[in-house]
Z-matrix of the N, CA and C atoms (Angstrom, degrees):
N
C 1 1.451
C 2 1.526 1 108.81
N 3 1.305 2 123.01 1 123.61
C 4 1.244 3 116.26 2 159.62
C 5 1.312 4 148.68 3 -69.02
N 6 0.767 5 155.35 4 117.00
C 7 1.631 6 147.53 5 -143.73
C 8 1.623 7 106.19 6 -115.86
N 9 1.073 8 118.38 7 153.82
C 10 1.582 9 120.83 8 -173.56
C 11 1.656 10 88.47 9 -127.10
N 12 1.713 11 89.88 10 170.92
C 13 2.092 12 99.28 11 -169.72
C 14 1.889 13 95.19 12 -101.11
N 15 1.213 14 100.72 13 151.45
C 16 1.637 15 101.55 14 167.94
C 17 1.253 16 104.87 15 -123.87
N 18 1.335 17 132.67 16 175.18
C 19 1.315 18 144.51 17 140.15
C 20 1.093 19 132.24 18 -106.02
N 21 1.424 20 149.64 19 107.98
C 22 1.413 21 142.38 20 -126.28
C 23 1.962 22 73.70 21 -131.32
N 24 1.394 23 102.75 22 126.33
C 25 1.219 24 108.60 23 167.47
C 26 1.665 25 112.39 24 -123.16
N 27 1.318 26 126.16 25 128.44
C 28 1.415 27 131.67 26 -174.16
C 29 1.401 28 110.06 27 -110.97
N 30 1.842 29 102.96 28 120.79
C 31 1.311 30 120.30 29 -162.67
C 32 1.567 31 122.08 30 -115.10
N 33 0.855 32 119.64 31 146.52
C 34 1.781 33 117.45 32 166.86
C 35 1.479 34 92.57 33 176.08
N 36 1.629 35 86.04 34 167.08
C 37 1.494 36 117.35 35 -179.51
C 38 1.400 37 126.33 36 -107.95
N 39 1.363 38 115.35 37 100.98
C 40 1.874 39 123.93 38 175.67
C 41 1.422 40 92.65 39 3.81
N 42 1.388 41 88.04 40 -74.53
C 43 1.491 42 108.98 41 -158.02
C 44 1.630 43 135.09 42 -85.21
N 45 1.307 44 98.36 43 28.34
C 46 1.604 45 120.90 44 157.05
C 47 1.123 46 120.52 45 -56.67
N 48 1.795 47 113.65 46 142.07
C 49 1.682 48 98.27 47 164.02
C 50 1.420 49 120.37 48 -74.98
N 51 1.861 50 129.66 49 6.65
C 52 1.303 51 124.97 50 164.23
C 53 1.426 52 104.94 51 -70.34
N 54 1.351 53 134.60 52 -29.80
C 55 1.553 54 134.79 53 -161.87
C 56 1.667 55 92.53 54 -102.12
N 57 1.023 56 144.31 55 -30.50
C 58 1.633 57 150.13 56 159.16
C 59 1.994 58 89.05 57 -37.99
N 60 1.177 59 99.92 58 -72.18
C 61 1.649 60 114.96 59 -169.56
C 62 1.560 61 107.39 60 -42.83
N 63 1.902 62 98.17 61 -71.44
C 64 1.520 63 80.17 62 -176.44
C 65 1.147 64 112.92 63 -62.74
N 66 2.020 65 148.19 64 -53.55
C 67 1.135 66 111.33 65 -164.64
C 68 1.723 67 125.65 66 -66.78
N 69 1.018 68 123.29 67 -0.78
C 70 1.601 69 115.42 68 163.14
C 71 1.440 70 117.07 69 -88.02
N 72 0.929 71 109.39 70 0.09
C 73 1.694 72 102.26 71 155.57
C 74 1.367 73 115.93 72 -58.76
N 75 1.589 74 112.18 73 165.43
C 76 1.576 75 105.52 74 -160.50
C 77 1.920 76 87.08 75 -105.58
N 78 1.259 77 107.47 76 147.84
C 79 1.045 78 112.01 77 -156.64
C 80 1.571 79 118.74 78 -66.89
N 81 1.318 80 132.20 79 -7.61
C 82 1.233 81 127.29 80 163.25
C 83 1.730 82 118.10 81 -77.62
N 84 1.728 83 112.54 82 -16.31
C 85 0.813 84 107.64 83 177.88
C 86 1.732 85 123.72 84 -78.04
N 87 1.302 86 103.75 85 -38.44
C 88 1.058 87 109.07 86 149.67
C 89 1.427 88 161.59 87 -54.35
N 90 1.541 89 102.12 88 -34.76
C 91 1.706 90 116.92 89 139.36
C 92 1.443 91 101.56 90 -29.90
N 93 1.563 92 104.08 91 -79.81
C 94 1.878 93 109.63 92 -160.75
C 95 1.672 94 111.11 93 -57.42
N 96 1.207 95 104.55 94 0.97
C 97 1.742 96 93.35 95 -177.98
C 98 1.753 97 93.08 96 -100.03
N 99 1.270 98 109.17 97 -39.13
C 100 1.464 99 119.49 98 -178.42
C 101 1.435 100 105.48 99 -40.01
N 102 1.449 101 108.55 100 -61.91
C 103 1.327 102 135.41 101 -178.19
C 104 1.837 103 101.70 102 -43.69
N 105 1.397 104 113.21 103 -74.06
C 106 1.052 105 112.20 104 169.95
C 107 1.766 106 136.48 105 -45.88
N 108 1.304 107 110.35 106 -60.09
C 109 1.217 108 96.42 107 137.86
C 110 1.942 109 153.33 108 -29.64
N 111 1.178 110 96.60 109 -63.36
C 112 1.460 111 87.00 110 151.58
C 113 1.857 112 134.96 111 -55.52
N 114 1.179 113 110.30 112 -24.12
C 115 1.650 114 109.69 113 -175.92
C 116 1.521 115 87.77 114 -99.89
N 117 1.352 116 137.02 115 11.54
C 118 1.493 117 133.78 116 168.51
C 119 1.512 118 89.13 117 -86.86
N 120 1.273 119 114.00 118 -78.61
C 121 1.749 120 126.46 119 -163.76
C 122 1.754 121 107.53 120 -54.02
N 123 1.181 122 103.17 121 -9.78
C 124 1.746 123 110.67 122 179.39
C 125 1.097 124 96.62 123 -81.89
N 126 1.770 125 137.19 124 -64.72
C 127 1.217 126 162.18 125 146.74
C 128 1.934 127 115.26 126 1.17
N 129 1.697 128 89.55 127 -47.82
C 130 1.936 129 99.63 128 -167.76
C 131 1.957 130 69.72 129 -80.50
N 132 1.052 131 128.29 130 -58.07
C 133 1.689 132 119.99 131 -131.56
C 134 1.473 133 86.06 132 -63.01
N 135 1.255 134 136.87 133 -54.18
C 136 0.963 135 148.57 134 -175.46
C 137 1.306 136 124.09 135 -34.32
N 138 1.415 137 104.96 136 -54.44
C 139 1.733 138 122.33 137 166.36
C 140 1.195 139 114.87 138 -67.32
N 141 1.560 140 149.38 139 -31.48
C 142 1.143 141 172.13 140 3.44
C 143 1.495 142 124.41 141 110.69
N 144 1.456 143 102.65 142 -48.16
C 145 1.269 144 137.40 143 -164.72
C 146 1.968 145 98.57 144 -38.93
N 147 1.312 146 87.40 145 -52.22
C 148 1.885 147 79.90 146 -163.42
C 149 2.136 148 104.59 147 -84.88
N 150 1.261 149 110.97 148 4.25
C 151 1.467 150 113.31 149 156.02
C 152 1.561 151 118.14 150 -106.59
N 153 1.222 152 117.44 151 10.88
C 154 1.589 153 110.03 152 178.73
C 155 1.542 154 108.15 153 -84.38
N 156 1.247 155 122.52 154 122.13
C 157 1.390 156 120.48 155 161.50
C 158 1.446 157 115.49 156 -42.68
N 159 1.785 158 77.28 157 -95.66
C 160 1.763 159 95.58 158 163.91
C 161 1.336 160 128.23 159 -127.79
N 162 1.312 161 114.69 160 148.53
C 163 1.816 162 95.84 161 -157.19
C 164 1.434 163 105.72 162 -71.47
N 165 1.442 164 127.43 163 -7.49
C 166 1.064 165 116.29 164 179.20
C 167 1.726 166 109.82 165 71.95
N 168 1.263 167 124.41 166 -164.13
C 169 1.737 168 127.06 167 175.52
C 170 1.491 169 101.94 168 179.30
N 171 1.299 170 104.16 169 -175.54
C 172 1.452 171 111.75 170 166.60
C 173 1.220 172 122.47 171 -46.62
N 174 1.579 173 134.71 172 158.97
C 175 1.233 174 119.95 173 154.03
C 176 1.517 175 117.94 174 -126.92
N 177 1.286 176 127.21 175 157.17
C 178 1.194 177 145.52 176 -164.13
C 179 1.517 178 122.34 177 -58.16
N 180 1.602 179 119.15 178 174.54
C 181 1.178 180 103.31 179 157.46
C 182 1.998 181 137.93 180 -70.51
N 183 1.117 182 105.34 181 148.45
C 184 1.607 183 86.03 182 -163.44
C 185 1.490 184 109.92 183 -95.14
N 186 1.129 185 108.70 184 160.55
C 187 1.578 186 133.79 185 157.19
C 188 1.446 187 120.59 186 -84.39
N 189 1.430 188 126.03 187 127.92
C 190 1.772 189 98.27 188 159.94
C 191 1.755 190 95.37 189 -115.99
N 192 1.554 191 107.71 190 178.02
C 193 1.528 192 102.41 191 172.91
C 194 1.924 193 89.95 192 -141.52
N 195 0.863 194 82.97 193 145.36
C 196 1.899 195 85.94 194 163.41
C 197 1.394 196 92.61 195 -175.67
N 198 1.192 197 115.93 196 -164.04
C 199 1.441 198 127.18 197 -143.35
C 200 1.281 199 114.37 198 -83.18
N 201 1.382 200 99.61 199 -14.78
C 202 1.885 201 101.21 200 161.14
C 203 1.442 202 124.51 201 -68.88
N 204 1.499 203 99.69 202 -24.07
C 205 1.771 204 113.22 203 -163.94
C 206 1.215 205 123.95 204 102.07
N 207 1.153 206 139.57 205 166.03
C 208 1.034 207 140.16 206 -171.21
C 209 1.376 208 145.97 207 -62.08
N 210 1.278 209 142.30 208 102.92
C 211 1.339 210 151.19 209 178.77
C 212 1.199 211 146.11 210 -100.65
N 213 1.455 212 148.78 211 73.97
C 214 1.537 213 123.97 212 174.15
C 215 1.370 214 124.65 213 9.20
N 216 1.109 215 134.39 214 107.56
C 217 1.146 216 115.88 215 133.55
C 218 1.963 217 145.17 216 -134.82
N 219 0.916 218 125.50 217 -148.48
C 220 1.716 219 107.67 218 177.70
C 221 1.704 220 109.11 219 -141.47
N 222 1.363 221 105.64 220 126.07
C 223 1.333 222 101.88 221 -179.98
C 224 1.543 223 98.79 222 -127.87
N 225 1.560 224 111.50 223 -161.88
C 226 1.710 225 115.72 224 179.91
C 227 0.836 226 135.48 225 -103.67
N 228 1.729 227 105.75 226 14.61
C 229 1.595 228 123.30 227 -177.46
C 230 1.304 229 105.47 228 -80.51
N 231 1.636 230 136.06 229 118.10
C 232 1.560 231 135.19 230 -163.38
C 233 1.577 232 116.99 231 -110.70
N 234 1.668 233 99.08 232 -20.97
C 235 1.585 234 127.23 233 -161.31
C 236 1.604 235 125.24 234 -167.94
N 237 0.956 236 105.57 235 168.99
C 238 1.921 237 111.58 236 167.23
C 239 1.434 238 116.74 237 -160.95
N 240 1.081 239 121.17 238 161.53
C 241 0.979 240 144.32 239 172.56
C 242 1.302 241 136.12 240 -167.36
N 243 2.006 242 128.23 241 121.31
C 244 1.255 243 125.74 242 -145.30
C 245 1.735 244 96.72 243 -113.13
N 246 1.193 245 109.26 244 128.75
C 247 1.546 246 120.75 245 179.16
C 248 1.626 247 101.70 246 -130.90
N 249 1.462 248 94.23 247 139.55
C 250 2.050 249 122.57 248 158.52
C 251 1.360 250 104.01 249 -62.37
N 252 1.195 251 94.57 250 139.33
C 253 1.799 252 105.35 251 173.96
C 254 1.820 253 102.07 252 -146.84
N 255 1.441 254 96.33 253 172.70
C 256 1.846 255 80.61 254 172.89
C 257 1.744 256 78.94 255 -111.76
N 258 1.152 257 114.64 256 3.00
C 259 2.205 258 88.00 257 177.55
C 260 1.910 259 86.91 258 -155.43
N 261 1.648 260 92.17 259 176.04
C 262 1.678 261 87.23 260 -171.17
C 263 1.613 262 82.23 261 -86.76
N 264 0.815 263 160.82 262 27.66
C 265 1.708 264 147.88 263 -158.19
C 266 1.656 265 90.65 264 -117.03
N 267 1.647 266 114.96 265 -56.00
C 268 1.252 267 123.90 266 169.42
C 269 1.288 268 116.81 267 -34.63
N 270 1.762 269 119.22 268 -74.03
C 271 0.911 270 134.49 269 165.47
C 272 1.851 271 119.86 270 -17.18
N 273 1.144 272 101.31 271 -58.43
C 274 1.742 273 122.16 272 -175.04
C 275 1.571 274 101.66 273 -83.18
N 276 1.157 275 138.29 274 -35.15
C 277 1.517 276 133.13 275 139.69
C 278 1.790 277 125.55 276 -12.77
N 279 1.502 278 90.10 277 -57.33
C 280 1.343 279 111.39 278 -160.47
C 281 1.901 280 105.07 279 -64.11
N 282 1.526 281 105.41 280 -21.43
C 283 1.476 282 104.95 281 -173.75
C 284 1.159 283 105.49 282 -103.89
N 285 1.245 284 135.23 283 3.97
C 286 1.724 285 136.63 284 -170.43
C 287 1.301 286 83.16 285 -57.95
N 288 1.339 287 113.97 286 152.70
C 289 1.542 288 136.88 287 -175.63
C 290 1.436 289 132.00 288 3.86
N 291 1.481 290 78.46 289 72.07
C 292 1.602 291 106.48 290 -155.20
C 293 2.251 292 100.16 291 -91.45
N 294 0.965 293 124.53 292 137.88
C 295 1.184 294 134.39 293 -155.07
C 296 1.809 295 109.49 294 -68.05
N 297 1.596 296 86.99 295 -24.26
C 298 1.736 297 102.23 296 175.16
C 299 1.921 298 107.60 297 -52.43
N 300 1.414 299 93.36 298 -44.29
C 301 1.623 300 93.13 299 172.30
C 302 1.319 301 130.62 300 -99.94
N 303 1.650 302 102.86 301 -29.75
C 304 1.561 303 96.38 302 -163.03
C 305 1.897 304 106.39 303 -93.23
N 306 1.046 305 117.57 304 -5.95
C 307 1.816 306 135.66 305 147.06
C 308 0.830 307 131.96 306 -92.38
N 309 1.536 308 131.39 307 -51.61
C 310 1.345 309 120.05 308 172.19
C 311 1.680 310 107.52 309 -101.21
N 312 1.597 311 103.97 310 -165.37
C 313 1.476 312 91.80 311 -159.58
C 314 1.634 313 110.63 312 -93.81
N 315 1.343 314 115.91 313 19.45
C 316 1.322 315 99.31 314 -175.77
C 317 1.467 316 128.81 315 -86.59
N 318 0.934 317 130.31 316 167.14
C 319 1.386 318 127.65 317 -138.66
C 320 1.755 319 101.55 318 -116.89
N 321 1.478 320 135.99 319 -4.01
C 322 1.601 321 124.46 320 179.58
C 323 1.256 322 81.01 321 173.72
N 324 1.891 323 97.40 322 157.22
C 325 1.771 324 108.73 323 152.80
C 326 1.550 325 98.57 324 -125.72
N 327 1.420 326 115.64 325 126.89
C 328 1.406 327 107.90 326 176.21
C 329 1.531 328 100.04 327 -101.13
N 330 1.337 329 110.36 328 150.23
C 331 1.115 330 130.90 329 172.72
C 332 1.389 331 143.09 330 -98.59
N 333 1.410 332 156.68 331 111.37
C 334 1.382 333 157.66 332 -149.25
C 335 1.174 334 121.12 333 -125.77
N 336 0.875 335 135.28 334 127.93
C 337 1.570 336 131.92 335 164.11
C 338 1.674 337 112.07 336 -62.34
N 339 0.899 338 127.47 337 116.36
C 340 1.893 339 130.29 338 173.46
C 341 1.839 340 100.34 339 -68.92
N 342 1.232 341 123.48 340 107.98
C 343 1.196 342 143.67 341 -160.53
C 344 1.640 343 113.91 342 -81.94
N 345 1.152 344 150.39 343 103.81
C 346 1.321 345 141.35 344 -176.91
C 347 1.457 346 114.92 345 -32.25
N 348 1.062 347 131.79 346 130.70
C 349 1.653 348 125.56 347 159.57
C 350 1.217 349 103.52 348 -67.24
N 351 1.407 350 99.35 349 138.66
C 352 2.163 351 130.38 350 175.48
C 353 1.537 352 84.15 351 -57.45
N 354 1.392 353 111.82 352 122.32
C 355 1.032 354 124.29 353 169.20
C 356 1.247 355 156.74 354 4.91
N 357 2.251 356 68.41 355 82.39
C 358 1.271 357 90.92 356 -150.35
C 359 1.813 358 82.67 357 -118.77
């Protein structure tokens, strides 16, 4: 079977009322969801394990550059992670109630196919 590459990108907004929610939680409660959460996302990698490229991680604060030059700025990209699939449908399967959203506060993972370079 052949398998194609994805890019699983994990999204939300600071400034959601899911991220309003979790940070007013009182702070032990939140530990234990943290907590929980993590043995969820341990749980997907686990199941997962033999389609994960690379697990990918968080990502940083961003930079953009364009023709003005360079700036800080903040968008809703939080993470990634690249998984084999034999179709992108598979691929997008693989995150259905995925812990990124349905525990913590983020809000979607969209998914991509990683495209061959023109002859390359």
């Amino acid at each position: 079977m052949i398998l194609d590459t994805y890019l699983a990108v994990f999204l939300g907004s600071k400034t959601s009322s899911k991220w309003a929610a979790w940070n007013a939680m009182p702070e032990v409660e939140r530990k234990a969801k943290e907590q929980e959460g993590m043995a969820a996302w341990k749980g997907w990698v686990e199941k997962h394990q033999g389609a994960i490229e690379a697990m990918g991680g968080p990502l940083g604060k961003t930079k953009k550059v364009d023709g003005k030059g360079l700036a800080d700025i903040a968008n809703e990209m939080g993470a990634f992670t690249v998984v084999r699939a034999a179709s992108h449908e598979a691929a997008a399967k693989m995150f259905e109630n995925h812990p990124h959203f349905t525990i913590f506060p983020g809000e979607r993972v969209e998914i991509m196919p990683v495209l061959p370079i023109p002859g390359g």
